[in-house]
Structure formats: structure tokens, C-alpha cells
N, C-alpha and C positions, 0 to 999 in steps of 0.2 A: 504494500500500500504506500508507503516510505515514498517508494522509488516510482512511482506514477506521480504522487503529488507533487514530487521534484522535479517532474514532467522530463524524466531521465527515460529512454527507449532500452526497452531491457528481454534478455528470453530466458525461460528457465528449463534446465535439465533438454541442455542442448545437446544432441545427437553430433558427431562428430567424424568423418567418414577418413582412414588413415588408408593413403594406396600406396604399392609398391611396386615400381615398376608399369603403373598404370592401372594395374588392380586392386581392388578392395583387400583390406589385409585386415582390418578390424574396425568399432565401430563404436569405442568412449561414448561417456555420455557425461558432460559436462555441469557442474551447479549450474551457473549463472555464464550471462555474456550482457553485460552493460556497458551501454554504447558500444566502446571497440576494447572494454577491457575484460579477462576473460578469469573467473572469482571462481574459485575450489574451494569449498568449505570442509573443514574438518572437525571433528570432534576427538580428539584424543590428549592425553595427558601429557605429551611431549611430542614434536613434530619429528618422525623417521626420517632420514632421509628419502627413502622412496616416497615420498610424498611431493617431495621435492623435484623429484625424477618425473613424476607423473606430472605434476606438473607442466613443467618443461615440455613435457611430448604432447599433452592439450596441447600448448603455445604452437608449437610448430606444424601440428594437424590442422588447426583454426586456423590459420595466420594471424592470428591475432597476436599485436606488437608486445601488448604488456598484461601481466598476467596478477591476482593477488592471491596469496594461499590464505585462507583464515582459518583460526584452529579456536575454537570456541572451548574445548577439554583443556588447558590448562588454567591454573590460579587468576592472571589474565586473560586477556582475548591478543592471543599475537595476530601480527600482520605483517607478512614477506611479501616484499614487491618483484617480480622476477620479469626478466624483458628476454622477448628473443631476437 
């Protein structure tokens, strides 16, 4: 609701199509994609690094430039800015 009244253009639980070679090779499915930035949410008590990793490979699958991890499961709410 947030993000309509901020009249921000947003999609959720975006489908994401990864090819190889020209073919389909698998098919992520992303939290968020606001505006052109592409939001992973997470819920765990310390960020893994494959989180980070996945991350990442959203960014590169989407083309999309800049990417934010949130992780909602630790004592704060972190936030990683990651760009590809």
C-alpha cells in the first residue's frame, strides 16, 4: 500500500527467465522489482553468503542495475545495496 501511495510503479514475486546459450535454463522468482530496483527479502538471523550469491544472479537475469537484499530475521533490519 506504502508503495502505490508513493505513486512508486512496483511488481511482486517476479518471474524471472535465466537462458543459456539461448535456452531456458531456469526460472527464479523474485520478491519485488521497484521501479528498476530489484528487492530480495529475507528473513533469517544472519545473512549467508549465498544469499548474496543469489542475489547477484537475480541482478544479472533481470538486468536490472541495482539490486537491495533485506533481511528482516536479525536484531535489526539490515540492508545490502548490490549493483551489477
Amino acid at each position: 500500500m506504502e508503495l502505490e501511495a508513493a505513486g512508486l510503479s512496483y511488481e511482486r514475486e517476479v518471474w524471472i527467465f535465466v537462458a543459456y546459450k539461448g535456452r531456458e535454463v531456469g526460472k527464479p522468482r523474485v520478491d519485488f522489482i521497484i521501479e528498476d530496483i530489484l528487492v530480495e527479502i529475507k528473513a533469517q538471523s544472519e545473512l549467508e553468503p549465498v544469499a548474496f550469491v543469489q542475489t547477484l544472479s537475480y541482478l544479472k537475469a533481470s538486468g536490472c542495475k541495482v539490486g537491495l537484499l533485506v533481511n528482516f530475521g536479525a536484531s535489526k533490519i539490515e540492508v545490502k545495496r548490490l549493483a551489477n
